[in-house]
MOPAC internal coordinates of N, CA, C and O (Angstrom, degrees):
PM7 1SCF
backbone

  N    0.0000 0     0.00 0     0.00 0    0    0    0
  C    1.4605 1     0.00 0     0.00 0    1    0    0
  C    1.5277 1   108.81 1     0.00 0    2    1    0
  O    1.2310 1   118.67 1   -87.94 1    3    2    1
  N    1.2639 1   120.14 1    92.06 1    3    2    1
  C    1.1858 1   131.81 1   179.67 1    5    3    2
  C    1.4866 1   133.61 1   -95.77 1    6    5    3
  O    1.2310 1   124.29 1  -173.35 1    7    6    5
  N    1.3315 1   109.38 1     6.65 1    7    6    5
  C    1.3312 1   122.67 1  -175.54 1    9    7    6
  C    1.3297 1   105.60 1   -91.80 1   10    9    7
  O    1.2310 1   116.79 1   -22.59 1   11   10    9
  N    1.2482 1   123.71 1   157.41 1   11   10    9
  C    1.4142 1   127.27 1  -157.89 1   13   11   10
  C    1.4484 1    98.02 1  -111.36 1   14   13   11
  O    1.2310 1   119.03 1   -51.91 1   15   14   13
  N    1.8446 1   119.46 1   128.09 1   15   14   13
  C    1.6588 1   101.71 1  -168.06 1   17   15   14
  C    1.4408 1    73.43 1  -133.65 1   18   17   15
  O    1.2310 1   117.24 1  -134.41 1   19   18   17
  N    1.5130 1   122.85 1    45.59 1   19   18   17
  C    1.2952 1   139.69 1   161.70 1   21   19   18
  C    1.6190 1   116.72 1   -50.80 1   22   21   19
  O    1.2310 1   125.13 1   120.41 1   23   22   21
  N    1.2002 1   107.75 1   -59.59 1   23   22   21
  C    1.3403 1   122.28 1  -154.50 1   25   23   22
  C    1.8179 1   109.46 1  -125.83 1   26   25   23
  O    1.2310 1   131.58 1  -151.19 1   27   26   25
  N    1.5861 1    95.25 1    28.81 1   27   26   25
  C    1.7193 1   117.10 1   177.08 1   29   27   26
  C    1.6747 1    76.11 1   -79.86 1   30   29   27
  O    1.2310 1   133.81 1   -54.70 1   31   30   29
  N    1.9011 1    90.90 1   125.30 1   31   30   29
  C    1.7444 1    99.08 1   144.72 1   33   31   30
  C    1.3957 1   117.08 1   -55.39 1   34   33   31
  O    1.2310 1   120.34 1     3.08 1   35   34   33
  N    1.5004 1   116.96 1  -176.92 1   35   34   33
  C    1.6016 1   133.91 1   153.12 1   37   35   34
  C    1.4888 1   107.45 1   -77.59 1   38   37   35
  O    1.2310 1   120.20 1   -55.05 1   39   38   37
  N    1.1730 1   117.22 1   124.95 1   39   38   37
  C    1.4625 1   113.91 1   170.02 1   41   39   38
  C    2.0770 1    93.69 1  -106.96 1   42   41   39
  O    1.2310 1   122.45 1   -65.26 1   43   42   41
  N    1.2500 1   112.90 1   114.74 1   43   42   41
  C    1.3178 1   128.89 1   174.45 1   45   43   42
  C    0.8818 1   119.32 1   -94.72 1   46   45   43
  O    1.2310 1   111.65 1   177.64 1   47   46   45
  N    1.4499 1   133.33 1    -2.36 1   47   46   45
  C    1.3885 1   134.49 1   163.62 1   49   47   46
  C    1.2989 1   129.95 1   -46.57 1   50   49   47
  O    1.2310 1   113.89 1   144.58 1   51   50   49
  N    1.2546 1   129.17 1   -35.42 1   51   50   49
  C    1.6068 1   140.88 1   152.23 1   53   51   50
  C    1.2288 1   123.30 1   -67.32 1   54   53   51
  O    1.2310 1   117.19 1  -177.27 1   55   54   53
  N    1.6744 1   122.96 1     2.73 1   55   54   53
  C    1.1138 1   124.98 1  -177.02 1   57   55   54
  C    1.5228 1    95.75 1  -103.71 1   58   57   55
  O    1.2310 1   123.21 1   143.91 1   59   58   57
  N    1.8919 1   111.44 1   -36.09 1   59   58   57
  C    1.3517 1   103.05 1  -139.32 1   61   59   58
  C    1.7333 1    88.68 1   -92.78 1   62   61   59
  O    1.2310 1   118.95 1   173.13 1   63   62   61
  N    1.8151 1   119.61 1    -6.87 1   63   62   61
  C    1.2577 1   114.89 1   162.59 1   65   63   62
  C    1.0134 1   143.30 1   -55.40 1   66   65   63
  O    1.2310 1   135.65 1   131.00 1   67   66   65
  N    1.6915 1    87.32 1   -49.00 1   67   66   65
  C    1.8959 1   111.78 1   174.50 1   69   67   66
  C    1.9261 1   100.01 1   -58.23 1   70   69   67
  O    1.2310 1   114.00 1   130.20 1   71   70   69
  N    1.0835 1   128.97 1   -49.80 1   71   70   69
  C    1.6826 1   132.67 1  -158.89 1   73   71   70
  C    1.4832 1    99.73 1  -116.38 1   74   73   71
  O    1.2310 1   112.75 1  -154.63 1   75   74   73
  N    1.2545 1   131.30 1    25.37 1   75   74   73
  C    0.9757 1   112.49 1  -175.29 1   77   75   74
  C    1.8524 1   131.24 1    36.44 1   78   77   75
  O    1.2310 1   115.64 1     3.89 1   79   78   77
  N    1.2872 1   125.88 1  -176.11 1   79   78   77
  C    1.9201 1   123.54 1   158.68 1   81   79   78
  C    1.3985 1    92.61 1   -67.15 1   82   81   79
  O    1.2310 1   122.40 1   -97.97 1   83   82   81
  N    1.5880 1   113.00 1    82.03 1   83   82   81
  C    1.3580 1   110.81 1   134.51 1   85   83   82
  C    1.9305 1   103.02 1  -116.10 1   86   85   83
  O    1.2310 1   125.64 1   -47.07 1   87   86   85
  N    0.9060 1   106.77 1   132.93 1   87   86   85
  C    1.7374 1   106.84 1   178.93 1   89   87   86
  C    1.6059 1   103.16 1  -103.38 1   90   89   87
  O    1.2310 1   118.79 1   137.11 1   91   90   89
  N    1.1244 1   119.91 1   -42.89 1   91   90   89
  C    1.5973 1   102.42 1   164.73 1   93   91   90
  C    1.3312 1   131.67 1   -42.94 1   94   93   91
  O    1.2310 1   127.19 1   141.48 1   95   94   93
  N    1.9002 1   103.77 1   -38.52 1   95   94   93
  C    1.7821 1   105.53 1   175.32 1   97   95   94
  C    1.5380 1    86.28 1   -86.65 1   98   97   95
  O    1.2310 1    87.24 1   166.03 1   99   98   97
  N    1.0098 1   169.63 1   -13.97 1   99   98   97
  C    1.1101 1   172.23 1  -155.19 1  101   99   98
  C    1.6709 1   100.18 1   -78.85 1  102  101   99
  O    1.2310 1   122.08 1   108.85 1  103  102  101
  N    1.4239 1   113.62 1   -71.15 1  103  102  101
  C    1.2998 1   126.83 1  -164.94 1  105  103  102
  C    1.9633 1   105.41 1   -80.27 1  106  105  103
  O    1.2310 1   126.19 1   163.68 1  107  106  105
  N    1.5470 1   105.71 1   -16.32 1  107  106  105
  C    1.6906 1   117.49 1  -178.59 1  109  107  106
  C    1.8294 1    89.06 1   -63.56 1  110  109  107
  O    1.2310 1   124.36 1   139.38 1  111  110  109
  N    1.5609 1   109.24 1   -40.62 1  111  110  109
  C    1.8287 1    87.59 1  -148.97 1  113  111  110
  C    1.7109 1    98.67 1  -113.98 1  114  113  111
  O    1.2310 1   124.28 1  -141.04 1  115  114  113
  N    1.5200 1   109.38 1    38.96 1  115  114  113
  C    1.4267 1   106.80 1  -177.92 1  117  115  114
  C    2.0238 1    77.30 1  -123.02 1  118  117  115
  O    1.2310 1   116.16 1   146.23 1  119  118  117
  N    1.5019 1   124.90 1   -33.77 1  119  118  117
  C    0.9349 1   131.24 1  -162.00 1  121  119  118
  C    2.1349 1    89.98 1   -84.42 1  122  121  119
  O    1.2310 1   118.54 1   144.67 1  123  122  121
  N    0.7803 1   120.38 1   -35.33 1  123  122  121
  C    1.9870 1   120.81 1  -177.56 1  125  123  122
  C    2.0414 1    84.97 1   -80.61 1  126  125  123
  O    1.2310 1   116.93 1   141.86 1  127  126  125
  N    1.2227 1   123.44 1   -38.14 1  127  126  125
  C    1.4891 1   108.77 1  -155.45 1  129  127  126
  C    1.8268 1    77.49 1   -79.56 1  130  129  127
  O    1.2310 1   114.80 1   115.76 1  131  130  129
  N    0.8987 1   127.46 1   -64.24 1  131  130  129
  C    1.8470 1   126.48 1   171.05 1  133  131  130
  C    1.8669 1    99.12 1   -20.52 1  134  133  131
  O    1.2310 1   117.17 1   141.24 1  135  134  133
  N    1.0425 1   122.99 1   -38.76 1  135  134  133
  C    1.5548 1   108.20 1  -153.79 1  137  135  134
  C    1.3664 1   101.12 1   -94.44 1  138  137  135
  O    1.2310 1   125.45 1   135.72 1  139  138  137
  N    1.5169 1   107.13 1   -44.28 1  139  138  137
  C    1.1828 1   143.61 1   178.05 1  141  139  138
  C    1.5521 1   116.49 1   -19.04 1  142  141  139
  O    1.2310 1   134.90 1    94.01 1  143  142  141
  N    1.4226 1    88.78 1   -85.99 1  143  142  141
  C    1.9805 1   105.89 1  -149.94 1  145  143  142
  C    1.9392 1    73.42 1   -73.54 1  146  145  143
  O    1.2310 1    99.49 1   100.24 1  147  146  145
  N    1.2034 1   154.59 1   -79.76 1  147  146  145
  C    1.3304 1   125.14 1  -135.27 1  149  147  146
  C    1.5864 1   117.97 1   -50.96 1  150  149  147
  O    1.2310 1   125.18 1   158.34 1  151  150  149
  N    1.3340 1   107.66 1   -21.66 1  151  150  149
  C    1.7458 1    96.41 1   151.12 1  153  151  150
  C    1.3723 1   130.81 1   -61.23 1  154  153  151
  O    1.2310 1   125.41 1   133.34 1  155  154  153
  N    1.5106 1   107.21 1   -46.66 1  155  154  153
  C    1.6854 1   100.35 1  -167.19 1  157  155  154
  C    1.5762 1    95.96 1   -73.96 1  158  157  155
  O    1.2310 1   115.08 1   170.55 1  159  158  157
  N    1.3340 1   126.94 1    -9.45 1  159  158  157
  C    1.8351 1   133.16 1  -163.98 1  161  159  158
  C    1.7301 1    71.23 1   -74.63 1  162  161  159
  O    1.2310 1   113.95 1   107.78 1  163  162  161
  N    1.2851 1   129.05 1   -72.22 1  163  162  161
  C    1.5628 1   118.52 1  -142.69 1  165  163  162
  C    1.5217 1   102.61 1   -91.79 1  166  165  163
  O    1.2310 1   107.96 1  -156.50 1  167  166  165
  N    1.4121 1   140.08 1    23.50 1  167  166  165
  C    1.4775 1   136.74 1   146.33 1  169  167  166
  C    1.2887 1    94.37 1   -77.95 1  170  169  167
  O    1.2310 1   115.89 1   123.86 1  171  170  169
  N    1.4909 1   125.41 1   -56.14 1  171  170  169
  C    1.8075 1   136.67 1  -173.31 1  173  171  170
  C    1.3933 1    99.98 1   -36.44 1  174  173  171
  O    1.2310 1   121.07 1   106.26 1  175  174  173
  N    1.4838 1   115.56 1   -73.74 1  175  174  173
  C    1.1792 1   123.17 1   178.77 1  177  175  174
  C    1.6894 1   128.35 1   -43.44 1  178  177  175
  O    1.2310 1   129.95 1   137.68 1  179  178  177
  N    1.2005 1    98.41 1   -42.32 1  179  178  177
  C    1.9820 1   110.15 1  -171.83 1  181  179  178
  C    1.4827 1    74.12 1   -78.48 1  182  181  179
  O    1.2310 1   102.87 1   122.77 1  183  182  181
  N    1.4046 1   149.02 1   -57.23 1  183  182  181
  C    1.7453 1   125.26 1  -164.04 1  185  183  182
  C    0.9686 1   103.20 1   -73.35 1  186  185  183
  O    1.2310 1   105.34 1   141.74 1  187  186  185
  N    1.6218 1   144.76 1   -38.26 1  187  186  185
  C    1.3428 1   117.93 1   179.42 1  189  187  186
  C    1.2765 1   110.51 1   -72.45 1  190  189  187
  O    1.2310 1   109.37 1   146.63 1  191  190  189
  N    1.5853 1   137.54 1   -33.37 1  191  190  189
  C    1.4684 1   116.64 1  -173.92 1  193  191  190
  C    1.5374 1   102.40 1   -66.40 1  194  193  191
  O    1.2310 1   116.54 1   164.08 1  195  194  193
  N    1.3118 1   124.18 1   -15.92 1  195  194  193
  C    1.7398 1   111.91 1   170.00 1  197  195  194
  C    1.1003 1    97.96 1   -87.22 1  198  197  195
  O    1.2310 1   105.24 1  -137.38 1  199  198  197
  N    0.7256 1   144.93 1    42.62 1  199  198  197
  C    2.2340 1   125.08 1   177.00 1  201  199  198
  C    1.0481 1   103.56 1    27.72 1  202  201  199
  O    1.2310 1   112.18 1  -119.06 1  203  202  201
  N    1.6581 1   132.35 1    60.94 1  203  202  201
  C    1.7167 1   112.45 1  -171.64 1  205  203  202
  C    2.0988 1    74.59 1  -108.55 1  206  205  203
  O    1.2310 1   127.15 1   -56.57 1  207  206  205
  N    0.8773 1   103.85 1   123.43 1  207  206  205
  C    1.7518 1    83.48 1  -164.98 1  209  207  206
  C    1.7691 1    80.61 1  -104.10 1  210  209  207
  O    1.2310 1   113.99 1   124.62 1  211  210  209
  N    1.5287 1   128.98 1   -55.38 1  211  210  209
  C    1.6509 1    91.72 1   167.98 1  213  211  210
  C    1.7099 1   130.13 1   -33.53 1  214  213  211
  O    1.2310 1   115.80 1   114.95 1  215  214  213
  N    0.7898 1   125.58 1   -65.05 1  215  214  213
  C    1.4737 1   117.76 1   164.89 1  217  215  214
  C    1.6037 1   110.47 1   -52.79 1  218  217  215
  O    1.2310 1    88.95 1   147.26 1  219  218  217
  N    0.6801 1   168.17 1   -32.74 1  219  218  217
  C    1.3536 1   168.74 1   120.53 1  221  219  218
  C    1.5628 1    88.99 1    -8.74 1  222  221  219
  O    1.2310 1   116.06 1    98.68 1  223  222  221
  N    1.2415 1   125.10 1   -81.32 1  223  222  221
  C    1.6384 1   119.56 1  -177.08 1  225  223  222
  C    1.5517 1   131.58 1   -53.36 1  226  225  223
  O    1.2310 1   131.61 1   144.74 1  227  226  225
  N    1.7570 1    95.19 1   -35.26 1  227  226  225
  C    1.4725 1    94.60 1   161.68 1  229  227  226
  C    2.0817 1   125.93 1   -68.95 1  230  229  227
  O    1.2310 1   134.49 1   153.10 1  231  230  229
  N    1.1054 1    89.59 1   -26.90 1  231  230  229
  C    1.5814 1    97.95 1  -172.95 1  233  231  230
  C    1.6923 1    98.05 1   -67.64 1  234  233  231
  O    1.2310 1   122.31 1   129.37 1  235  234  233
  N    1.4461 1   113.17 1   -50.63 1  235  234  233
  C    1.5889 1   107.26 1  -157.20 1  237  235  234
  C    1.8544 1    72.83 1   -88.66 1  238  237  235
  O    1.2310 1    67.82 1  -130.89 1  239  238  237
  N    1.0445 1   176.72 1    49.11 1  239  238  237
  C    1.7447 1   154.09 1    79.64 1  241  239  238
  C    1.6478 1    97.56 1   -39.54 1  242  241  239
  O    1.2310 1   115.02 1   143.38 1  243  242  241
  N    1.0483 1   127.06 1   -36.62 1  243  242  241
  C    1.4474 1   117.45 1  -166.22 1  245  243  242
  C    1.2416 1    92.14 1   -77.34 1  246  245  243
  O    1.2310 1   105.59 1   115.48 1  247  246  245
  N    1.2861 1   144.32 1   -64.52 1  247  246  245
  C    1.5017 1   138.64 1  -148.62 1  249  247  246
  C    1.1230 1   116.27 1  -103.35 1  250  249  247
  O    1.2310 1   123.77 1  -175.63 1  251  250  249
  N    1.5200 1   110.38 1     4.37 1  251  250  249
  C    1.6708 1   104.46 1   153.44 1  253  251  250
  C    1.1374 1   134.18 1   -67.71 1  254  253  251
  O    1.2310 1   108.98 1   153.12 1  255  254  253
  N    1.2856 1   138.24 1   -26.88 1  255  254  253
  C    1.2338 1   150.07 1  -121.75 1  257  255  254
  C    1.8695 1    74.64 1  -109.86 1  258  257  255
  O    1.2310 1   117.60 1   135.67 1  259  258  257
  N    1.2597 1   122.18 1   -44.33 1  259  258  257
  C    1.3657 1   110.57 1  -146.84 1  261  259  258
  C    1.6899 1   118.91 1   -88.96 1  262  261  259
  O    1.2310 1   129.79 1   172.70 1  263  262  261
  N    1.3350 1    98.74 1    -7.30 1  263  262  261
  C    1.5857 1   124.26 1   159.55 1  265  263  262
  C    1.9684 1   102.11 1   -41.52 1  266  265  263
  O    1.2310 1   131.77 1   115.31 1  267  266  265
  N    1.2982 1    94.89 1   -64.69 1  267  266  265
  C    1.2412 1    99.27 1  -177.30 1  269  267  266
  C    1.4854 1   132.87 1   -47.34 1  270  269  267
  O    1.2310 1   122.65 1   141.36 1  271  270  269
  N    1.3655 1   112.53 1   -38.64 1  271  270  269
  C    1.9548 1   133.26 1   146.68 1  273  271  270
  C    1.1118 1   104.94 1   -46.80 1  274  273  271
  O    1.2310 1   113.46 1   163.59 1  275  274  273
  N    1.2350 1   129.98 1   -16.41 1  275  274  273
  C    1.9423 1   118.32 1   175.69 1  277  275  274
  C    1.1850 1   111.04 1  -138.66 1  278  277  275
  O    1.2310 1   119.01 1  -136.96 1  279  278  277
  N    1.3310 1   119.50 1    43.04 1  279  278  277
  C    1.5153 1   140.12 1   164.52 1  281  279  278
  C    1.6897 1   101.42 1    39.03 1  282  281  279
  O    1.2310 1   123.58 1  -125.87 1  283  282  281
  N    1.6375 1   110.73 1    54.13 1  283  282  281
  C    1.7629 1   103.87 1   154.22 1  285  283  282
  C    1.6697 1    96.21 1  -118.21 1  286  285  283
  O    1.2310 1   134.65 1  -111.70 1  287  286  285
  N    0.7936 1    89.26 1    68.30 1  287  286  285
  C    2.1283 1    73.87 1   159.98 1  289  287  286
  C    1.2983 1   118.01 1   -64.85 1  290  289  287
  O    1.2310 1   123.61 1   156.66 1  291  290  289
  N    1.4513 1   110.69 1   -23.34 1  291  290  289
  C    1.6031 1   100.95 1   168.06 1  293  291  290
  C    1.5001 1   125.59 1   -57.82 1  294  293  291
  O    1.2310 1   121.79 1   145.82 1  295  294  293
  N    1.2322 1   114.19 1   -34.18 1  295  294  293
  C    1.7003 1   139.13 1   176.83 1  297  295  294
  C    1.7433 1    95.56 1   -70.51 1  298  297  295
  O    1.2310 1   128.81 1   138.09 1  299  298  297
  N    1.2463 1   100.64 1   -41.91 1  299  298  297
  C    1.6684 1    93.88 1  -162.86 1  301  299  298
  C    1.9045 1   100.61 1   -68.17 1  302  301  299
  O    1.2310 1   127.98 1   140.20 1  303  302  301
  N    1.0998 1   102.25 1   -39.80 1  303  302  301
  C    1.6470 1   121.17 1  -170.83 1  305  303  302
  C    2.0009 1    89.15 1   -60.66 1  306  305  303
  O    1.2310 1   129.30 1   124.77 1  307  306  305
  N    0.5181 1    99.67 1   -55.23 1  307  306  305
  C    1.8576 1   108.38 1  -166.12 1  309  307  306
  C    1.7792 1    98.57 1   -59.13 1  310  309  307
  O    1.2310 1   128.62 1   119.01 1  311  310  309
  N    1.4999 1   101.00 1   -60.99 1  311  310  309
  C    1.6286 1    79.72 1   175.99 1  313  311  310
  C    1.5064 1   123.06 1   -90.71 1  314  313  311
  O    1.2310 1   119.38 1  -148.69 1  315  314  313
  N    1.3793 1   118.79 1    31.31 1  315  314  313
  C    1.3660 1   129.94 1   154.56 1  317  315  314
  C    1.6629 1    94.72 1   -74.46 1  318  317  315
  O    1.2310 1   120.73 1   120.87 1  319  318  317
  N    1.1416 1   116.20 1   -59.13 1  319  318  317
  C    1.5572 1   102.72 1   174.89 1  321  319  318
  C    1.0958 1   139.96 1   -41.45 1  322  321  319
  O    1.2310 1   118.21 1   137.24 1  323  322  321
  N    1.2253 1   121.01 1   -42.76 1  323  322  321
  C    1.4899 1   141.26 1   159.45 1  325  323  322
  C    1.2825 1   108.16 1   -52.72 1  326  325  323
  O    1.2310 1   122.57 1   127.98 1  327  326  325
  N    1.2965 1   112.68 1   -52.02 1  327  326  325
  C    1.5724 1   105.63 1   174.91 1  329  327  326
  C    1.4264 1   119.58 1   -64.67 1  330  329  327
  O    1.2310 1   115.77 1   135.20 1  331  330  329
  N    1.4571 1   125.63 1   -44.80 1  331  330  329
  C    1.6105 1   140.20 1   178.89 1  333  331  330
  C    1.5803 1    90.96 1   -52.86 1  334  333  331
  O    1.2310 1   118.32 1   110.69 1  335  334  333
  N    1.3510 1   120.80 1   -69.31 1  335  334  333
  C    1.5122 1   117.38 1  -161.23 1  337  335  334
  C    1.4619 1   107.34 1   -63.02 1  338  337  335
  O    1.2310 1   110.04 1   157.76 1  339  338  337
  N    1.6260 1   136.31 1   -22.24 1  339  338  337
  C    1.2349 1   126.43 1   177.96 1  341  339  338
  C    1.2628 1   118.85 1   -76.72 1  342  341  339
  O    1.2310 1   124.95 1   132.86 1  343  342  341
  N    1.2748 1   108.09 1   -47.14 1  343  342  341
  C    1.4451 1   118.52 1   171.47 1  345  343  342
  C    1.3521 1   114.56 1   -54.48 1  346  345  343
  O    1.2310 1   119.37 1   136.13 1  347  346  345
  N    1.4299 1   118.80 1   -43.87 1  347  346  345
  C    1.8694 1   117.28 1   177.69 1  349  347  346
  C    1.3262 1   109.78 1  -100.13 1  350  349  347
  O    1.2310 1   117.01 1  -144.01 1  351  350  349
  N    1.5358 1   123.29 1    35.99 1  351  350  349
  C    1.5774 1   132.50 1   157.53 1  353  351  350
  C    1.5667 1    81.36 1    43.34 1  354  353  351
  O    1.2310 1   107.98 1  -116.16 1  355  354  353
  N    1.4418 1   140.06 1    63.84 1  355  354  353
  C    1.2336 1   142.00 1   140.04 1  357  355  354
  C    1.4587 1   143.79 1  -103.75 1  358  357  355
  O    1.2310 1   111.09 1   -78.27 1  359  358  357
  N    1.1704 1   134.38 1   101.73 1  359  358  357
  C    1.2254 1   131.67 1  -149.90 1  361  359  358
  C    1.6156 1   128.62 1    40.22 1  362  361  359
  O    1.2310 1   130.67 1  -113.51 1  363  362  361
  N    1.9642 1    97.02 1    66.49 1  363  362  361
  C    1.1526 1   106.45 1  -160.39 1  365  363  362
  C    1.4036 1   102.89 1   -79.81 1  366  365  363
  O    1.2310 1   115.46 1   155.28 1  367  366  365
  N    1.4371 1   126.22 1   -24.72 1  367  366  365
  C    1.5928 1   138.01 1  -179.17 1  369  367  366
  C    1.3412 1   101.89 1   -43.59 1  370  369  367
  O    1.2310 1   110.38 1   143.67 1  371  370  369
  N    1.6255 1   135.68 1   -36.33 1  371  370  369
  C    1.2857 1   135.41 1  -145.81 1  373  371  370
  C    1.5928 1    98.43 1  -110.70 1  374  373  371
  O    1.2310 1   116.64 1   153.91 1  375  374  373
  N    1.2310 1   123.98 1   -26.09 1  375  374  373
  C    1.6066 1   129.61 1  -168.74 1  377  375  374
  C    1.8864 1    95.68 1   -55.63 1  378  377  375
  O    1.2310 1   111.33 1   140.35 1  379  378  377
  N    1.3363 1   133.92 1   -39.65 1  379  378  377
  C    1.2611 1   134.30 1  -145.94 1  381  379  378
  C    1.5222 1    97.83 1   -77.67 1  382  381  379
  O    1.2310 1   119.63 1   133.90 1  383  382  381
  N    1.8483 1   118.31 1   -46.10 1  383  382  381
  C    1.2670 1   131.31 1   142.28 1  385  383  382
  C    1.1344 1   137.35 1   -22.15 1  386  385  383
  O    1.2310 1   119.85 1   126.08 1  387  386  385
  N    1.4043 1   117.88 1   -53.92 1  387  386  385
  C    1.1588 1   140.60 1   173.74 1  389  387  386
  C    2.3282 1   108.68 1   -70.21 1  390  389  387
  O    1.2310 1   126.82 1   121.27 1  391  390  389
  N    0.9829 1   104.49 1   -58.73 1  391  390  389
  C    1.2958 1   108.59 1   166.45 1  393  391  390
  C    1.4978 1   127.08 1   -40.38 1  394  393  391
  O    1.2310 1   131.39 1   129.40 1  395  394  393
  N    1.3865 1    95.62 1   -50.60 1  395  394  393
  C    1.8805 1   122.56 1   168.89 1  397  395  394
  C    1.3841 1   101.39 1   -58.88 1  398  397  395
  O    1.2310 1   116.02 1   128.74 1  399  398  397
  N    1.5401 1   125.17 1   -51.26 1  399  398  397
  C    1.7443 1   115.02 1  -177.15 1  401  399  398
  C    1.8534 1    98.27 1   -65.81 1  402  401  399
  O    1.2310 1   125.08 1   132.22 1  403  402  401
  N    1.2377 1   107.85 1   -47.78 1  403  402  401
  C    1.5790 1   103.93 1  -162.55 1  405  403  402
  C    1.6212 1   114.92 1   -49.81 1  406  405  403
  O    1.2310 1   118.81 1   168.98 1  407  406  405
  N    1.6027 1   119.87 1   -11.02 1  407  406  405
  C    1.0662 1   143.38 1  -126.82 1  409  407  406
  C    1.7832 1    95.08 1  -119.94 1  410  409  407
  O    1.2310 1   129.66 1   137.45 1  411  410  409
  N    1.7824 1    98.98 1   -42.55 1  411  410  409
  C    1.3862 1   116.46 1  -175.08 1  413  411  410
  C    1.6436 1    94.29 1   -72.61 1  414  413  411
  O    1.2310 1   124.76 1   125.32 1  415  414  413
  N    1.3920 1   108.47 1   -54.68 1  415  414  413
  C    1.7722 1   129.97 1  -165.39 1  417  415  414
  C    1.7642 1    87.54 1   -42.83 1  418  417  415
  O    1.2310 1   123.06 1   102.48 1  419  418  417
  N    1.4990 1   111.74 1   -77.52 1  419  418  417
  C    1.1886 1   102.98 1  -147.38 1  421  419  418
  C    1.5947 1   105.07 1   -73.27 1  422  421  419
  O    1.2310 1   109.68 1  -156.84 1  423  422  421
  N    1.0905 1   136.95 1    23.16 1  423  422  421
  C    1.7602 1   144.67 1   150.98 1  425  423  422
  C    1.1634 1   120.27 1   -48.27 1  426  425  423
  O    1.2310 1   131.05 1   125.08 1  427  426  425
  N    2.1394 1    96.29 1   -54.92 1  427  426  425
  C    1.2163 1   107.64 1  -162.41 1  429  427  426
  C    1.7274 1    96.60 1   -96.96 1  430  429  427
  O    1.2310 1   112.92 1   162.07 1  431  430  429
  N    0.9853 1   130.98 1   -17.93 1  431  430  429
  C    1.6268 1   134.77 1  -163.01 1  433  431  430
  C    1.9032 1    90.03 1   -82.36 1  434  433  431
  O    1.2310 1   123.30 1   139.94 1  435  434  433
  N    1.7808 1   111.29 1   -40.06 1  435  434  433
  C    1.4660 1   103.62 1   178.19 1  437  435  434
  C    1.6925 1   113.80 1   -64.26 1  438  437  435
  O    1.2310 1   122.80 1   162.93 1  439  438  437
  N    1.4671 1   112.24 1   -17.07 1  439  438  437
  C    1.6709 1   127.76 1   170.79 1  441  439  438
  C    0.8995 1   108.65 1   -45.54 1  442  441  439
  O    1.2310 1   127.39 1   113.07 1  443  442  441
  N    1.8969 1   103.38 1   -66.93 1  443  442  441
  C    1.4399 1   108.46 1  -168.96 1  445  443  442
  C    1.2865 1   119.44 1   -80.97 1  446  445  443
  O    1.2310 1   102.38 1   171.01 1  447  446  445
  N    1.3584 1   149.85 1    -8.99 1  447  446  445
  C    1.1706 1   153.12 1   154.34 1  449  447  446
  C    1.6136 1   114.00 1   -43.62 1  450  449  447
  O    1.2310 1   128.79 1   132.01 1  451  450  449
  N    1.4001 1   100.67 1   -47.99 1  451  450  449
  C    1.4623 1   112.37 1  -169.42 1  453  451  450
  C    1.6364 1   111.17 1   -61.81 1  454  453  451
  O    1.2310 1   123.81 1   138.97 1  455  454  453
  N    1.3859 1   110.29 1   -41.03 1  455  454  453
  C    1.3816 1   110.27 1  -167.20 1  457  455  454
  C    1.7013 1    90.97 1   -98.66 1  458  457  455
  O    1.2310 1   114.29 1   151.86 1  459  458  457
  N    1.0358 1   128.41 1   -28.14 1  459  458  457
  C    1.9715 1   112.17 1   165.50 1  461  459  458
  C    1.5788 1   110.22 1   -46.51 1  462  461  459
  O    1.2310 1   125.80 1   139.08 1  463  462  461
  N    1.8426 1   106.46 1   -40.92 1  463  462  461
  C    1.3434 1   112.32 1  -179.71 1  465  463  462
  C    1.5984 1   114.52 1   -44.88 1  466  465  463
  O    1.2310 1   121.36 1   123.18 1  467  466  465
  N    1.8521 1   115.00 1   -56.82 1  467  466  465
  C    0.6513 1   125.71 1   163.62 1  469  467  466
  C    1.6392 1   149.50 1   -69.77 1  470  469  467
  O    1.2310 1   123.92 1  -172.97 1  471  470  469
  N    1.2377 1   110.08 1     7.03 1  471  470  469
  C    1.4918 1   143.52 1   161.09 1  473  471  470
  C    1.2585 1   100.96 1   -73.26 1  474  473  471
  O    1.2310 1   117.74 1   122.27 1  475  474  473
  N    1.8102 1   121.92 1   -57.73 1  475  474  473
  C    0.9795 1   123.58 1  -149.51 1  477  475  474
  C    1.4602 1   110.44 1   -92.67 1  478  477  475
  O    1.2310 1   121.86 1   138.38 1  479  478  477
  N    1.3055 1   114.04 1   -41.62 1  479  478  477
  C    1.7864 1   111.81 1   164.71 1  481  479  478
  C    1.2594 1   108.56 1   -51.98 1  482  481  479
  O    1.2310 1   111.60 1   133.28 1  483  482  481
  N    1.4169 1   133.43 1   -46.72 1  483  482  481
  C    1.9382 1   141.65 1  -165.14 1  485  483  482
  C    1.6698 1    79.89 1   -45.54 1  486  485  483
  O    1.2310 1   102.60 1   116.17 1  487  486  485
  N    1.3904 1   149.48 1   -63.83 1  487  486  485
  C    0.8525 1   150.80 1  -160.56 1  489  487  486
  C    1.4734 1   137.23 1   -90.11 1  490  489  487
  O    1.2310 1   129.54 1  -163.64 1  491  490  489
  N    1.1794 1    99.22 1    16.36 1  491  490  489
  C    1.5933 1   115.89 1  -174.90 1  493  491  490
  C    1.5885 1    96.23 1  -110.22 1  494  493  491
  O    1.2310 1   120.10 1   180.00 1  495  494  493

């Protein structure tokens, strides 16, 4: 997966359905997805340094779903892969790679959260 989903905006439209214009719950679940994924990042991690690659698949099923609350489905789509390939012992050599990008992603996705945060208070 070589395409760069670097510089993917937030698409918030699935956020602003689920909660409607509330920007307080708005900024609650960009601020829990902030607290959030560096836990499920280091269960991911402690199963891949064991090769437990079911757990490896269960962890990235857990933290996909939440991509979608901060409008990356592109991110969400990518670690569906990670999850598909752990679970079907498929191109397990590449998952550790793959973990390492997810790792870069959510750096810049905690970027963009921060300044939506701040978009979104400027206006409250």
């Amino acid at each position: 997966m070589q395409d760069n989903h670097d510089n993917h905006p937030l698409d918030l439209s699935y956020l602003t359905e689920m909660v409607g214009h509330n920007p307080e719950f708005m900024i609650e679940v960009f601020d829990t997805f902030i607290e959030q994924t560096p836990f499920y990042l280091a269960e991911l991690e402690d199963a891949l340094s064991n090769e437990n690659w079911d757990k490896v698949g269960n962890c990235a099923h857990k933290i996909k779903p939440t991509f979608s609350y901060v409008g990356r489905n592109d991110v969400k789509d990518f670690v569906h892969s990670i999850e598909h390939n752990a679970r079907n012992q498929i191109d397990l050599e590449q998952i550790p790679a793959d973990v390492e990008r997810l790792k870069g992603l959510l750096v810049h996705i905690y970027a963009q959260l921060e300044m939506a945060k701040k978009e979104i208070q400027s206006k409250l």
